[in-house]
C-alpha positions as CSV (number, residue, x, y, z in Angstrom):
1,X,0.0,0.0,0.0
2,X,2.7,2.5,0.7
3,X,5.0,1.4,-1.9
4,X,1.7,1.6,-4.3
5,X,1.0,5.0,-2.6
6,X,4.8,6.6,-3.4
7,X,4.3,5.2,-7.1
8,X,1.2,7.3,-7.7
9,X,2.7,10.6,-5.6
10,X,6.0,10.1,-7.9
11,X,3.7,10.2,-11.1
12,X,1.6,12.7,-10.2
13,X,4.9,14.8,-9.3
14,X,6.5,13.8,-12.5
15,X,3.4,15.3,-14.3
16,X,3.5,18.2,-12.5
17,X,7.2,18.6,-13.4
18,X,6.3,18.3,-17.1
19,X,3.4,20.6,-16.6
20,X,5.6,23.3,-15.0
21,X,8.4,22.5,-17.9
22,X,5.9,23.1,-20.2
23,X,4.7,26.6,-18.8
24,X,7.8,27.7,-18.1
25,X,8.9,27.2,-22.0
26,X,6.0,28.8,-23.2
27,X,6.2,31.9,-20.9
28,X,9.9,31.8,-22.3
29,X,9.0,31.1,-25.9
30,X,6.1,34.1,-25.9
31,X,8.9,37.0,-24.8
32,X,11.0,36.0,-27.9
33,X,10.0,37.3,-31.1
34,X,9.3,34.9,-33.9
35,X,10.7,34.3,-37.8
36,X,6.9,35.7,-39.5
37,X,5.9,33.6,-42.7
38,X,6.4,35.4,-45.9
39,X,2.6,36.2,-46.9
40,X,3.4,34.7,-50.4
41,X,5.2,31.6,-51.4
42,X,9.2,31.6,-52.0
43,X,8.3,31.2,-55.7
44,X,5.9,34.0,-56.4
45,X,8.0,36.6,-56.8
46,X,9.8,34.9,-60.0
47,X,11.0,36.5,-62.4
48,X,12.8,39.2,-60.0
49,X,13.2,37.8,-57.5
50,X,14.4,34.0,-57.0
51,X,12.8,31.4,-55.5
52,X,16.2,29.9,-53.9
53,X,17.2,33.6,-52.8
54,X,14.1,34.7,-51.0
55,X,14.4,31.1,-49.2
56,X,18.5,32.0,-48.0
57,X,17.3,35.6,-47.3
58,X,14.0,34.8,-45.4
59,X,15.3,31.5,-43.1
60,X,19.1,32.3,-42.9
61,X,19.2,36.0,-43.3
62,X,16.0,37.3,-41.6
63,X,16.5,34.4,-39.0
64,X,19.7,35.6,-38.0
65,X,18.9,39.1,-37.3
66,X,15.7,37.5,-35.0
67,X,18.2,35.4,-33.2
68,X,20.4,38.7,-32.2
69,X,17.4,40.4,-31.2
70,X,16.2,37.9,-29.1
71,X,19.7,37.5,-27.8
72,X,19.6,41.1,-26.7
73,X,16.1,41.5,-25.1
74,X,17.2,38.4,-23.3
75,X,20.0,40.1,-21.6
76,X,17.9,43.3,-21.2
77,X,15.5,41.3,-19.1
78,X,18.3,39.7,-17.0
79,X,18.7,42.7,-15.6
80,X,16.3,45.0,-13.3
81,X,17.7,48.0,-14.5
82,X,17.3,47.5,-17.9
83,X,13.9,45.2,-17.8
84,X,12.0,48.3,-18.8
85,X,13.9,49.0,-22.1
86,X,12.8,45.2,-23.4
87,X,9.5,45.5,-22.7
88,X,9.5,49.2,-25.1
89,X,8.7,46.7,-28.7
90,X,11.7,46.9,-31.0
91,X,10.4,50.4,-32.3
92,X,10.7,52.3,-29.4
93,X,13.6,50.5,-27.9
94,X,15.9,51.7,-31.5
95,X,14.7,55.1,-31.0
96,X,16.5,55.3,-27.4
97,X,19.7,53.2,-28.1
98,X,21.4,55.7,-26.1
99,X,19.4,54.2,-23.0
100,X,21.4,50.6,-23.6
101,X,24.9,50.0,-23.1
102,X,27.4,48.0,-25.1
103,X,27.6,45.5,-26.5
104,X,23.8,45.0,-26.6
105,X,23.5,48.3,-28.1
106,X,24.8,46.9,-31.0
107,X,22.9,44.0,-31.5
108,X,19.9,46.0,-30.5
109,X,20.9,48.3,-33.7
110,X,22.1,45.3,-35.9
111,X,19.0,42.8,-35.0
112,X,16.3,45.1,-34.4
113,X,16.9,47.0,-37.2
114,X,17.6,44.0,-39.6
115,X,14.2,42.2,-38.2
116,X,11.8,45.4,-38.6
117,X,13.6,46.4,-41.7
118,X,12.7,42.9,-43.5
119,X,9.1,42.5,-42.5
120,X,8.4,46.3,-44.0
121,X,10.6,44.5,-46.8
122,X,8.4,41.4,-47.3
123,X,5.3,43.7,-47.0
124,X,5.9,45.3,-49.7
125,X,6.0,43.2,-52.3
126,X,3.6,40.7,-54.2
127,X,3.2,38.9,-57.0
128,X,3.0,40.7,-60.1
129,X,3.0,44.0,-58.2
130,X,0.3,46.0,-57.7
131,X,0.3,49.5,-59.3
132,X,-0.3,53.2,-57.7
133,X,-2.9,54.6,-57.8
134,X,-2.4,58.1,-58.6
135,X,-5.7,59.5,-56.9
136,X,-4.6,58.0,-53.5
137,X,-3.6,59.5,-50.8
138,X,0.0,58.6,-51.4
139,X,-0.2,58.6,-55.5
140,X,-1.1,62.3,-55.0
141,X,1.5,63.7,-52.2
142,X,4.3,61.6,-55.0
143,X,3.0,63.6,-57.9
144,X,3.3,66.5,-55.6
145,X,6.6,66.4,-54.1
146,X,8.6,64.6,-57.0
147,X,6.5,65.4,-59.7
148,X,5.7,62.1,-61.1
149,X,5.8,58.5,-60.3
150,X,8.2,58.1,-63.2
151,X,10.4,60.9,-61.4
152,X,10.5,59.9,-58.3
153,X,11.4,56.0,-59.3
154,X,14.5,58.1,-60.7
155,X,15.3,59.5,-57.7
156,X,14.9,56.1,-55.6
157,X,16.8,54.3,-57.9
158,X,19.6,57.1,-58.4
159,X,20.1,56.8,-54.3
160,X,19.8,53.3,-54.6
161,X,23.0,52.7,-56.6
162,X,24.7,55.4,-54.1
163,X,24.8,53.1,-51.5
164,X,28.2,52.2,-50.8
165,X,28.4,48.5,-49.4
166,X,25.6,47.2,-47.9
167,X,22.5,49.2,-46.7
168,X,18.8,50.3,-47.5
169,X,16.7,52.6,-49.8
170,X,13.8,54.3,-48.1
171,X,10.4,56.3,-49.0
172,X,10.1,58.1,-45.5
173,X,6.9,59.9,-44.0
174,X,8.1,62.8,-41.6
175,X,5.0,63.2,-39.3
176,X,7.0,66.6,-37.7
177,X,6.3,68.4,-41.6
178,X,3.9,65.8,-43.0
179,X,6.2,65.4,-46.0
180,X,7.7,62.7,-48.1
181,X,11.6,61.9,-48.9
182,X,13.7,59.5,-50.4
183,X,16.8,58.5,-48.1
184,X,19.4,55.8,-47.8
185,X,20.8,54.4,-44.5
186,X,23.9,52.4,-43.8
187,X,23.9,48.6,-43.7
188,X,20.2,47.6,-40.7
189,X,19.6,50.9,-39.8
190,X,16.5,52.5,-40.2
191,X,14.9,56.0,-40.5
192,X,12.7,54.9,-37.8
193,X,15.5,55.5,-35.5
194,X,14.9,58.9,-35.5
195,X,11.3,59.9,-33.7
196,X,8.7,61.0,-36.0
197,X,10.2,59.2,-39.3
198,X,7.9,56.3,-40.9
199,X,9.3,54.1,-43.1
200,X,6.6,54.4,-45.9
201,X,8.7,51.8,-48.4
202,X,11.9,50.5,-48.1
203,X,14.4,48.3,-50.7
204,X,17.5,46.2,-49.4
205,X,20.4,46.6,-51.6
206,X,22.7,43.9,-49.2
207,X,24.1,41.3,-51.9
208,X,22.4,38.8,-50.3
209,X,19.1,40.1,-51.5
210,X,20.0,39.7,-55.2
211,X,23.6,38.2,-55.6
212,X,22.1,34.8,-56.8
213,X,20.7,36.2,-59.8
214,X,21.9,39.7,-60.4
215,X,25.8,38.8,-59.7
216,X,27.1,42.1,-59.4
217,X,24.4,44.1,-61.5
218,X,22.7,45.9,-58.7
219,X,20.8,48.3,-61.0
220,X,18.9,45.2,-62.8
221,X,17.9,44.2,-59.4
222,X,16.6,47.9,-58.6
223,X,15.3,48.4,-62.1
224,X,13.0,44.8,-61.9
225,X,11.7,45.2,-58.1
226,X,9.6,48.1,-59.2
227,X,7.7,45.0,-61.1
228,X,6.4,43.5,-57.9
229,X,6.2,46.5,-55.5
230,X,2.8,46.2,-53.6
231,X,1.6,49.4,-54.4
232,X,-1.6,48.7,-52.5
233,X,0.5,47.8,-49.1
234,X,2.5,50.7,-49.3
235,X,-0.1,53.2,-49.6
236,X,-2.2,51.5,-46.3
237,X,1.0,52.0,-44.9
238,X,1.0,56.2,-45.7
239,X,-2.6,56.5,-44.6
240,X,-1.9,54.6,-41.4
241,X,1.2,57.4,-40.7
242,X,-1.3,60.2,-41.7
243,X,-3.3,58.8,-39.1
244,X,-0.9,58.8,-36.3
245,X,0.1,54.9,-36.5
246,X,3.8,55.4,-36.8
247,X,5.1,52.1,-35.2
248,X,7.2,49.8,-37.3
């Protein structure tokens, strides 16, 4: 009867264990950030994008910049101090990198930026494209501040092969003047670092985002994207920033 007794208390307590296990891993598991799915297949951006490099850019590239910003809200939490900064979202915590110290600094700046800079990325594209639609909200303020469409794919493609190395082409909302601008930043940085600029539309110009197909011929690469830009994404995105909702 005891002996019978101890068996059942040991299962019971083993079950607990695995219960507790089990919570504890999911508590730990829901304050990382996960790898989003692409909202298309790897394949549906062919021609201009390849199926085998949108697979290496998604699961190895994207992947890797989740695991550093993991890495670094992990150590932010470890700390009483710095608890508060990690529980900011990765938008407010790159606009006050002068709050965290090295090194996580840089992996804040590196990761962060590389994880919110390709899901704008993968938001923005679709297959086939979708055009602008020049009485929008967004088609309008283009014709107004560049002219034309045609003009201002120009301009973004002009700054595009200005980037020296690796780094990212913007279309940037400025909620302090309400106006639009073309800019370039420096390898996962991104003009949301500074308060008050939106990221309206953004193209990575790293190697890794075209070197499969394009070799060395970074203006093919910027010339074709314009073919599956999701015009339709990008223009929710402006009348979501004219509205006031400015995180990344």
């Amino acid at each position: 009867f005891f002996s019978s007794n101890v068996s059942k208390m040991g299962q019971q307590a083993a079950v607990l264990g695995l219960v507790l296990l089990a919570a504890t891993g999911l508590v730990a598991h829901a304050q990382n950030l996960e790898l989003p799915k692409l909202p298309y297949d790897y394949d549906a951006l062919e021609p201009v994008i390849d199926a085998q490099t949108m697979r290496i850019h998604h699961l190895m590239h994207h992947n890797a910049y989740l695991t550093t910003i993991n890495k670094a809200l992990t150590a932010l939490r470890s700390d009483a101090k710095t608890k508060p900064l990690a529980k900011m979202g990765v938008d407010k915590l790159l606009q006050n990198l002068d709050q965290v110290h090295e090194p996580i600094a840089g992996l804040v700046r590196n990761g962060g930026g590389g994880f919110v800079n390709h899901i704008l990325f993968w938001g923005s594209m679709c297959k086939g494209g979708k055009p602008l639609d020049a009485s929008s909200a967004l088609g309008k303020a283009v014709d107004g501040v560049f002219t034309s469409q045609q003009r201002f794919i120009e301009l973004f493609q002009e700054k595009a092969m200005g980037v020296f190395g690796s780094g990212w082409v913007w279309l940037v909302y400025d909620t302090s003047d309400k106006s639009l601008s073309i800019s370039s930043t420096a390898n996962q940085d991104t003009p949301a670092m500074q308060a008050g600029k939106v990221p309206i539309l953004g193209l990575d110009v790293w190697e890794h985002a075209y070197y499969l197909k394009y070799q060395n011929k970074r203006a093919d690469y910027v010339s074709a994207w314009w073919g599956v830009v999701d015009w339709e994404a990008v223009t929710a995105r402006y009348e979501a920033a004219l509205s006031g909702k400015t995180e990344l």
